[in-house]
C-alpha positions, 0 to 999 in steps of 0.5 A, a space after each residue: 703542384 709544383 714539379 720538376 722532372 730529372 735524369 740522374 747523371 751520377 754514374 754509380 746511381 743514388 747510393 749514400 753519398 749522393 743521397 746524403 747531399 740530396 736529403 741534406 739540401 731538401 731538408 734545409 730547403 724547408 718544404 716537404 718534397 717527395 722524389 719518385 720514378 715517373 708515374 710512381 709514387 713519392 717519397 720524402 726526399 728528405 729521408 736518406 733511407 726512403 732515397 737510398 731505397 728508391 735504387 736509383 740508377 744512371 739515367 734514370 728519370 725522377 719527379 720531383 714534387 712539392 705542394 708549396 706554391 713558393 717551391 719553384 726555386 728549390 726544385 730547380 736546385 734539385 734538379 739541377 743537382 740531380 744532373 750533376 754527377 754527384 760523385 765527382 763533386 768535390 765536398 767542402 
């Protein structure tokens, strides 16, 4: 199963606005992914509820999982968004 491990760099943690840019760009990415802090269980990062109630913070680490094999890219645009300060993102 496809994975990817990330460290949250936005400083105020995974509240609405990042999250709705998270759960936005899973949904349209077409395949079910679950985030979850390591060795915990997943949830649908699609969902901005189920993310926002995982309380993310800081620098903390989280998995990102997918079971479709031609998942790869999608979860290193995860990744890589997850390591961005979301907060200072400018939105167009």
């Amino acid at each position: 199963m496809p994975q990817r491990r990330a460290v949250l760099a936005t400083t105020s943690g995974l509240h609405a606005r990042p999250a709705a840019l998270l759960t936005r760009r899973v949904a349209d990415g077409g395949h079910l992914v679950h985030i979850a802090r390591e060795g915990q269980p997943g949830v649908d990062a699609s969902s901005i509820l189920l993310v926002m109630g995982l309380r993310l913070q800081h620098g903390e680490a989280v998995e990102l999982t997918c079971d479709a094999p031609d998942a790869e890219p999608l979860l290193d645009e995860l990744a890589e968004l997850l390591a961005t300060d979301l907060d200072a993102v400018e939105l167009a």
